[in-house]
N, CA, C and O atoms as CSV, one atom per row, in Angstrom:
chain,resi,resn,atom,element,x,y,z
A,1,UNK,N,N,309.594,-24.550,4.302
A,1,UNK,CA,C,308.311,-25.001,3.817
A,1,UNK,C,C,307.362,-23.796,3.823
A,1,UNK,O,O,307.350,-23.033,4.789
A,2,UNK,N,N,306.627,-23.626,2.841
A,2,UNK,CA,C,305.614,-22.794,2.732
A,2,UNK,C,C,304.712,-22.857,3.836
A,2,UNK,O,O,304.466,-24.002,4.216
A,3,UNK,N,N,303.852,-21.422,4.781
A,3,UNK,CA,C,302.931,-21.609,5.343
A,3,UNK,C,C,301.963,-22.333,5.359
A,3,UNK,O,O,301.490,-23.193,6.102
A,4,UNK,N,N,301.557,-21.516,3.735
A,4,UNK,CA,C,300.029,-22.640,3.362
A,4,UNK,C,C,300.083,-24.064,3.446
A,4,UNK,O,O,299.035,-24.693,3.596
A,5,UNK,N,N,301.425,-24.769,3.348
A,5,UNK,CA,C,301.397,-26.007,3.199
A,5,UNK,C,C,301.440,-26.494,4.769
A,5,UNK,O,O,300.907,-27.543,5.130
A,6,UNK,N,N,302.143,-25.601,5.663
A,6,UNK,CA,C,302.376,-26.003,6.974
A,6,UNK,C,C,300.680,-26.073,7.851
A,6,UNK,O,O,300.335,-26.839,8.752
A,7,UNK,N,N,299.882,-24.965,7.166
A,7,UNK,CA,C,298.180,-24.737,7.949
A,7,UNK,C,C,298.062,-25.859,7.476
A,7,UNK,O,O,297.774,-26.599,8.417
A,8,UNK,N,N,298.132,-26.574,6.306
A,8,UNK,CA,C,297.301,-27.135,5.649
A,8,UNK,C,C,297.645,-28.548,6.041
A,8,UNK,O,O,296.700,-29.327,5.919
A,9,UNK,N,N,299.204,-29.263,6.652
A,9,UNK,CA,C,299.416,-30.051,7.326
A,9,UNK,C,C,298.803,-30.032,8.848
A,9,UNK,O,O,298.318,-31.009,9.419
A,10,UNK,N,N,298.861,-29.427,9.090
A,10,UNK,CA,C,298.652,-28.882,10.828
A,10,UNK,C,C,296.748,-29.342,10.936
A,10,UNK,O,O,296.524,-30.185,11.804
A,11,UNK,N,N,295.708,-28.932,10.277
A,11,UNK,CA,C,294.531,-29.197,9.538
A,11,UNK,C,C,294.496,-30.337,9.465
A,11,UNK,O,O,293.818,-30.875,10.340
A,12,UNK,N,N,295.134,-31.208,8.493
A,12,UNK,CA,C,295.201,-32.754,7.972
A,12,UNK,C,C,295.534,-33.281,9.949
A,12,UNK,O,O,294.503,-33.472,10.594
A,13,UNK,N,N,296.326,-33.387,10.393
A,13,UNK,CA,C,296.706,-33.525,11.865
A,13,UNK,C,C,295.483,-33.614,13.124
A,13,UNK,O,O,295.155,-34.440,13.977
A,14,UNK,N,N,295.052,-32.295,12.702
A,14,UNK,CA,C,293.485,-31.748,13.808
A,14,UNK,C,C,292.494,-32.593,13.410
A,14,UNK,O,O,291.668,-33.079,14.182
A,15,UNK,N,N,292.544,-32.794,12.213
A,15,UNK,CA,C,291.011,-33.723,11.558
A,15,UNK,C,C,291.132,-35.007,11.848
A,15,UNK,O,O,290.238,-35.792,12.165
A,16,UNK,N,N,292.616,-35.256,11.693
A,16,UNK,CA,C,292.791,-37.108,12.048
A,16,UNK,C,C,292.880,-37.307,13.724
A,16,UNK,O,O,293.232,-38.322,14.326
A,17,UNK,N,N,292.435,-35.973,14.297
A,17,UNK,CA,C,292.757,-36.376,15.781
A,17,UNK,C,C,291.294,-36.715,16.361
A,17,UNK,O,O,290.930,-37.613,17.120
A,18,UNK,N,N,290.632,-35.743,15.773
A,18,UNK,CA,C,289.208,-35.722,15.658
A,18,UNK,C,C,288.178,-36.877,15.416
A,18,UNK,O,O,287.164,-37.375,15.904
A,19,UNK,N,N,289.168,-37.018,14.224
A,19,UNK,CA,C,288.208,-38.181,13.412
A,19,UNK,C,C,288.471,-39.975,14.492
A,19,UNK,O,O,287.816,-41.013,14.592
A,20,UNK,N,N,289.832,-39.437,15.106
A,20,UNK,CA,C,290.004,-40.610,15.756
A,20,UNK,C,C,289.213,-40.677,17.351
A,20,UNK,O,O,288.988,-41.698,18.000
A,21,UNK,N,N,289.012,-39.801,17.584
A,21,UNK,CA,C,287.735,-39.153,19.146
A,21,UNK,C,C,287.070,-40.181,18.862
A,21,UNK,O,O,287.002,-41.312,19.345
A,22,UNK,N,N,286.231,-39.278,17.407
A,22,UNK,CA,C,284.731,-39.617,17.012
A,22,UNK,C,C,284.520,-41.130,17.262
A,22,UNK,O,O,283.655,-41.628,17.983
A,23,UNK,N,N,285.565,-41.838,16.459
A,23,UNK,CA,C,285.450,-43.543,15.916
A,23,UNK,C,C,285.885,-44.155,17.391
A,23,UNK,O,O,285.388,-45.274,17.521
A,24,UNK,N,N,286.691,-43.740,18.578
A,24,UNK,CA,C,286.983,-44.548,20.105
A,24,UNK,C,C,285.218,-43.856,20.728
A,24,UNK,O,O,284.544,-44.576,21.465
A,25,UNK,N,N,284.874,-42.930,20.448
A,25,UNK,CA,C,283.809,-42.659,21.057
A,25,UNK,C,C,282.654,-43.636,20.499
A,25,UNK,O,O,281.979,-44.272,21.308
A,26,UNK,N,N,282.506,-43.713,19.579
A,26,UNK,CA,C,281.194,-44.874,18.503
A,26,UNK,C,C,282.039,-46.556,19.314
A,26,UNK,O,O,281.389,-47.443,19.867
A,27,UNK,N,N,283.362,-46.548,19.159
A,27,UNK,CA,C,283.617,-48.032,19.909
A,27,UNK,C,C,282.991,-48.259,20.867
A,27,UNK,O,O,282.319,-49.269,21.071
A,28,UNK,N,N,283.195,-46.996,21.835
A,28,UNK,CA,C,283.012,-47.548,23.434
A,28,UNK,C,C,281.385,-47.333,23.538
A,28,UNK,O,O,280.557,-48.232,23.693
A,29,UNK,N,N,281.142,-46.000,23.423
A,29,UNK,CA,C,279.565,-45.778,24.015
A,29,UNK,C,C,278.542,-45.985,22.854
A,29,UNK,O,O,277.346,-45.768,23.048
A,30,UNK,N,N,279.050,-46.436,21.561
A,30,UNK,CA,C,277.902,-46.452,20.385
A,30,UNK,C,C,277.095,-47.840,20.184
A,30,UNK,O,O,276.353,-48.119,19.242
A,31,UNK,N,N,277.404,-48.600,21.245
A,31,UNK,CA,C,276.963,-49.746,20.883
A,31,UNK,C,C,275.415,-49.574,22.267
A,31,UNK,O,O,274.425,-50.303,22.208
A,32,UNK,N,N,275.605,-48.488,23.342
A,32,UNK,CA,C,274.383,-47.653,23.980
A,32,UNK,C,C,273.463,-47.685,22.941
A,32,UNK,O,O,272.605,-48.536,23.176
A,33,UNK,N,N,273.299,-47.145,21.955
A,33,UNK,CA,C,271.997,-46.246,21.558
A,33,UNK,C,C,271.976,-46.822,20.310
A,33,UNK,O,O,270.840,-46.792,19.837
A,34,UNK,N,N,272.912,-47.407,19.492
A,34,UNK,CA,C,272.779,-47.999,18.222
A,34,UNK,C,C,272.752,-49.164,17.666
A,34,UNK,O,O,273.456,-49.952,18.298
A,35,UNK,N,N,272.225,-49.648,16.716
A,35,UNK,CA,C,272.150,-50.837,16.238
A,35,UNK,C,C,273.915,-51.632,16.031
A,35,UNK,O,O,274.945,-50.962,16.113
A,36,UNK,N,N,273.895,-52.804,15.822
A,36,UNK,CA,C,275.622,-53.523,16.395
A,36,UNK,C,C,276.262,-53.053,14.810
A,36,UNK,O,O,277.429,-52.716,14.611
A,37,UNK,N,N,275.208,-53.129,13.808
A,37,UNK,CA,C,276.168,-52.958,11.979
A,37,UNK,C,C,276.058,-51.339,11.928
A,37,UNK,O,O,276.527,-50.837,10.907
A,38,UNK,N,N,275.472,-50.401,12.942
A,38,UNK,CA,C,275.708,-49.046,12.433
A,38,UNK,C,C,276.684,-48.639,13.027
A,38,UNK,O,O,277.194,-47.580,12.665
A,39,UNK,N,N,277.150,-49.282,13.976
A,39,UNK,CA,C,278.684,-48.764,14.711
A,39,UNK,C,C,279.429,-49.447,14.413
A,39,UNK,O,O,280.437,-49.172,15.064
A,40,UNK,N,N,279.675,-50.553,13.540
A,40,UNK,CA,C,280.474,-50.822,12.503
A,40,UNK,C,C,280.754,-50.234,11.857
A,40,UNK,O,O,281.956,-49.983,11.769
A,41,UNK,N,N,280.205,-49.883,11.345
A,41,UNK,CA,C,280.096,-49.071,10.054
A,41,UNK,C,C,280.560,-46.872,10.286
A,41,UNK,O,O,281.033,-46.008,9.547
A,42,UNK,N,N,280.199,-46.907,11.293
A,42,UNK,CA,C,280.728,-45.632,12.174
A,42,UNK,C,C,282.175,-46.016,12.298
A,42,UNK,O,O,283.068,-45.627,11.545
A,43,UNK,N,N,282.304,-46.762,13.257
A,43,UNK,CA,C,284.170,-47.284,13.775
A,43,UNK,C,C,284.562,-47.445,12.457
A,43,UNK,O,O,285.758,-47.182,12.577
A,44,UNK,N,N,284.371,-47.731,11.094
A,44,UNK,CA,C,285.421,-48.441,10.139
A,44,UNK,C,C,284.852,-46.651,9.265
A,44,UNK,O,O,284.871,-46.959,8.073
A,45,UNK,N,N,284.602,-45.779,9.306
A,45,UNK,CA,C,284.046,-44.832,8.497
A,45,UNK,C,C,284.801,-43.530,9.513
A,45,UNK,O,O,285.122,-42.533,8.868
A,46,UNK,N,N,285.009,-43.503,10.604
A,46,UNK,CA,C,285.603,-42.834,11.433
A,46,UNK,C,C,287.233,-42.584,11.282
A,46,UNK,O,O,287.982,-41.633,11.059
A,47,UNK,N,N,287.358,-44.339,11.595
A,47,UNK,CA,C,288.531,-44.344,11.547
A,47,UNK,C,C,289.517,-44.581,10.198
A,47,UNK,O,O,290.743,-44.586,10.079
A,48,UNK,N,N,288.502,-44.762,9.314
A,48,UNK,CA,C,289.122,-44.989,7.666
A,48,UNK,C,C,289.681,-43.593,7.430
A,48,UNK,O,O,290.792,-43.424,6.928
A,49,UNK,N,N,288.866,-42.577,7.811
A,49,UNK,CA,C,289.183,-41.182,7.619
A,49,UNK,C,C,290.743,-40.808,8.573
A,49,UNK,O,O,291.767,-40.146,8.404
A,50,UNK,N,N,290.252,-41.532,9.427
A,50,UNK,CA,C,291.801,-40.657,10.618
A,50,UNK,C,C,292.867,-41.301,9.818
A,50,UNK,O,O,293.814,-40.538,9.624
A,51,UNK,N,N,292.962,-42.179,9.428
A,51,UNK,CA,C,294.355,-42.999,8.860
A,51,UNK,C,C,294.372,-41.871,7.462
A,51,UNK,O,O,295.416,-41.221,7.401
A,52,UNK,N,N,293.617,-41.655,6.649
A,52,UNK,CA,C,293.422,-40.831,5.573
A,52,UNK,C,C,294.383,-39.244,5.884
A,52,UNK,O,O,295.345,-38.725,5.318
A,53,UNK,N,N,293.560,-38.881,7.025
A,53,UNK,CA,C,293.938,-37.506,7.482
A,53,UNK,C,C,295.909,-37.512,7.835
A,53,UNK,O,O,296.783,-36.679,7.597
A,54,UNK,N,N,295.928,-38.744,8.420
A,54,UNK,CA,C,297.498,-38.941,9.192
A,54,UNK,C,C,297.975,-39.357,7.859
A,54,UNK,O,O,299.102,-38.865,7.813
A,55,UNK,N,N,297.778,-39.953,6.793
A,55,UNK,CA,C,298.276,-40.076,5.404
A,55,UNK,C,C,298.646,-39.093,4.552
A,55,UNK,O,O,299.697,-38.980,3.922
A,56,UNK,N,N,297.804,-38.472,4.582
A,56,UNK,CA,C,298.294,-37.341,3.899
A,56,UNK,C,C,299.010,-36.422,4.167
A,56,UNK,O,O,299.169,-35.737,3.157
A,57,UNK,N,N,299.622,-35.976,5.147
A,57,UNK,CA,C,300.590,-35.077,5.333
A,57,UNK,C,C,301.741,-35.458,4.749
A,57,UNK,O,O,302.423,-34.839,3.933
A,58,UNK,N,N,301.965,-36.878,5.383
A,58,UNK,CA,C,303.037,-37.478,4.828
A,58,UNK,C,C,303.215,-37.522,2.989
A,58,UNK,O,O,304.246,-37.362,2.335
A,59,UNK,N,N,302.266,-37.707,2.661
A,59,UNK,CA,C,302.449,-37.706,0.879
A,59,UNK,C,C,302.762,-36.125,0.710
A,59,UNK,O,O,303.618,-35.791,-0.109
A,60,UNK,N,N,302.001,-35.039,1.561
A,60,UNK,CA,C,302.440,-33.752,0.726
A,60,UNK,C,C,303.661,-33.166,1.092
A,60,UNK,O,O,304.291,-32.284,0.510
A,61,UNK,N,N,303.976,-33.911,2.382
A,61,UNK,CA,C,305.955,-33.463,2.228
A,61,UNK,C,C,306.780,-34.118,1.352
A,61,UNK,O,O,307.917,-33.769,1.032
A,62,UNK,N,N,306.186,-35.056,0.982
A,62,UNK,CA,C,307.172,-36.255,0.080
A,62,UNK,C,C,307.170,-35.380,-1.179
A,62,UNK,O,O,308.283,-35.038,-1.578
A,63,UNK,N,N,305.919,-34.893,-1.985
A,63,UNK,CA,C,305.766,-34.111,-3.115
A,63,UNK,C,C,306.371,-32.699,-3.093
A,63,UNK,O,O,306.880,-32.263,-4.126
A,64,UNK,N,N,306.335,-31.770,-1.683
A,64,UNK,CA,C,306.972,-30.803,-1.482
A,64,UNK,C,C,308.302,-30.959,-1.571
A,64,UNK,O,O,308.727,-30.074,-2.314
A,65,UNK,N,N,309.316,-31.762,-1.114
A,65,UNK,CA,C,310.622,-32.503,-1.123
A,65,UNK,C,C,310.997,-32.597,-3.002
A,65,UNK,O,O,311.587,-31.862,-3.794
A,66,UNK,N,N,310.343,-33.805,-3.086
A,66,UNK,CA,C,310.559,-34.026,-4.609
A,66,UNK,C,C,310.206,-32.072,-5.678
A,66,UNK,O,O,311.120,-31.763,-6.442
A,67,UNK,N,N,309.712,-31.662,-5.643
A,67,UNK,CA,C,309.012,-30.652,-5.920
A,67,UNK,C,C,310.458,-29.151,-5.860
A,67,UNK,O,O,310.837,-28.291,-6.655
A,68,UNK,N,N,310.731,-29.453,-4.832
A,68,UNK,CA,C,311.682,-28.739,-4.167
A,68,UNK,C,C,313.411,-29.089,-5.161
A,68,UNK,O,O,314.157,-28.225,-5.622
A,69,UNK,N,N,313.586,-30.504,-5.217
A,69,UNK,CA,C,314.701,-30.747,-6.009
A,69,UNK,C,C,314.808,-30.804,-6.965
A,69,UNK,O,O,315.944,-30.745,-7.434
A,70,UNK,N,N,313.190,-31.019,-8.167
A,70,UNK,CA,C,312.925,-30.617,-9.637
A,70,UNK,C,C,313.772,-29.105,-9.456
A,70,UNK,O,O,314.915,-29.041,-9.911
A,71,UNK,N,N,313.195,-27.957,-8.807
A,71,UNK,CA,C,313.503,-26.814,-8.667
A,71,UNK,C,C,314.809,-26.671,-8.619
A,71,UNK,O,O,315.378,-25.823,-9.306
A,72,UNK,N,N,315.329,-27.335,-7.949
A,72,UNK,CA,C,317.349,-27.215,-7.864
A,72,UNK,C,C,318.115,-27.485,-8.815
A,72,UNK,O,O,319.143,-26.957,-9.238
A,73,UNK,N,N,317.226,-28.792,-9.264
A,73,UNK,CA,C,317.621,-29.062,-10.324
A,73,UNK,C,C,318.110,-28.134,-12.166
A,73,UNK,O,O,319.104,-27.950,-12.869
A,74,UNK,N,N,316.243,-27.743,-12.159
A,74,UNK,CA,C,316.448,-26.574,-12.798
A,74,UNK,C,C,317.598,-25.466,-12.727
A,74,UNK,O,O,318.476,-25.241,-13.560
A,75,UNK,N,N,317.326,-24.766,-11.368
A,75,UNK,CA,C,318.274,-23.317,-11.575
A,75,UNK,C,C,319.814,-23.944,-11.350
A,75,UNK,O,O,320.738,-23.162,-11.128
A,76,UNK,N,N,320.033,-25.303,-11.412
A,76,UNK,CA,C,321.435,-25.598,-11.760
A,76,UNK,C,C,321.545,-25.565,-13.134
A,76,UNK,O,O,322.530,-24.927,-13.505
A,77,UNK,N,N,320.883,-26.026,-13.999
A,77,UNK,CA,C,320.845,-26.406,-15.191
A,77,UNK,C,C,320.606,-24.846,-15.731
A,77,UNK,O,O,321.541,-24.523,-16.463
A,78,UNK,N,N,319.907,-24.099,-15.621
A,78,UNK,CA,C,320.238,-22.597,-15.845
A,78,UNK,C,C,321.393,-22.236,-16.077
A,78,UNK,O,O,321.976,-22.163,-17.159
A,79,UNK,N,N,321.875,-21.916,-14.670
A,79,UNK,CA,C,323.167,-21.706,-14.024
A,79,UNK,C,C,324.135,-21.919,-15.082
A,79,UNK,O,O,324.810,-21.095,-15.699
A,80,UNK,N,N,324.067,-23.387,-15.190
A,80,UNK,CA,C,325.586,-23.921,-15.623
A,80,UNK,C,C,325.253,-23.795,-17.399
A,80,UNK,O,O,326.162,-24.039,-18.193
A,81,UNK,N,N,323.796,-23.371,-17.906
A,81,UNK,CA,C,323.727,-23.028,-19.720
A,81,UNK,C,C,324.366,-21.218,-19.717
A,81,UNK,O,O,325.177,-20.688,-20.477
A,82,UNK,N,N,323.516,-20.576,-18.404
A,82,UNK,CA,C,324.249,-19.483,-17.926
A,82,UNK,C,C,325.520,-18.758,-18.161
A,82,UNK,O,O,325.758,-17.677,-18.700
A,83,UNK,N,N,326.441,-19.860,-17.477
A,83,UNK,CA,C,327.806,-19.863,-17.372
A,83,UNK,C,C,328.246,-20.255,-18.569
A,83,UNK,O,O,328.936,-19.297,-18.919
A,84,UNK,N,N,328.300,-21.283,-19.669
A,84,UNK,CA,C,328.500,-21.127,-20.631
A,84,UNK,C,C,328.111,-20.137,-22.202
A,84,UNK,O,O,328.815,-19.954,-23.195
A,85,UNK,N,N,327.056,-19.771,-21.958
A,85,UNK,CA,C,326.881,-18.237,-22.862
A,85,UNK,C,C,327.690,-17.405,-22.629
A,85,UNK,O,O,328.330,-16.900,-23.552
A,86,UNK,N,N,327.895,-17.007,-21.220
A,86,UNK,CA,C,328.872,-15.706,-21.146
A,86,UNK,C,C,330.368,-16.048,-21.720
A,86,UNK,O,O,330.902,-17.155,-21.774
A,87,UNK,N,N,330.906,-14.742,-22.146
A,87,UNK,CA,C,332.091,-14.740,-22.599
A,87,UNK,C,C,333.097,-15.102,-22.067
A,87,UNK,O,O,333.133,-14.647,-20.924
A,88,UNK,N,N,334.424,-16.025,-22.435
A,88,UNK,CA,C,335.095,-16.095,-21.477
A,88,UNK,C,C,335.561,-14.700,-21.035
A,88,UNK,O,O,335.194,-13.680,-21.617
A,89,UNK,N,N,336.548,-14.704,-19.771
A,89,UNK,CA,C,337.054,-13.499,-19.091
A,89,UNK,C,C,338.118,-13.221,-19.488
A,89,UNK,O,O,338.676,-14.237,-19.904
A,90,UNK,N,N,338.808,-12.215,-19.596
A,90,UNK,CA,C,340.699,-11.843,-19.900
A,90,UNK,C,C,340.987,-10.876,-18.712
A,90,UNK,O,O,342.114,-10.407,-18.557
C-alpha cells in the first residue's frame, strides 16, 4: 500500500478517535454548562463524524484493492497482446 494512503488512513483513525473523546465528553459533562437540545445536537454531530472518520478507511482500502486488480488486470492483458505480436521462436 502506498504511504500517502497509509498517513492518510492512520489520520481518518486519529480524527475518529478524537471525534469520539469530544462526543463521550459532551455525553457525560455537557449537560453541566449546556442547554439539554445543544448536547444533543453535539453527541449526534460528534459522533456522526467518528463513525464517518472509522468509515472511511474502510471504503479507501476497498477502492485501493479493486484499483490494484483493474491494474493486474491490465498488464495481463498487455502481456498476453505482448506475447502474441512477437514472432514465433525456431
Amino acid at each position: 500500500m502506498d504511504d500517502k494512503l497509509k498517513k492518510r488512513i492512520i489520520m481518518f483513525y486519529a480524527a475518529g478517535v478524537v471525534n469520539l473523546l469530544i462526543g463521550a465528553y459532551a455525553l457525560f459533562f455537557g449537560r453541566d454548562f449546556l442547554p439539554e437540545d445543544k448536547v444533543t445536537m453535539l453527541i449526534l454531530f460528534f459522533l456522526g463524524f467518528a463513525a464517518l472518520d472509522f468509515w472511511m478507511p474502510v471504503m479507501m482500502k476497498k477502492k485501493w484493492a479493486q484499483d490494484q486488480a483493474k491494474l493486474e488486470a491490465q498488464r495481463r492483458a498487455m502481456g498476453a497482446l505482448s506475447g502474441q505480436s512477437q514472432p514465433p521462436k525456431t
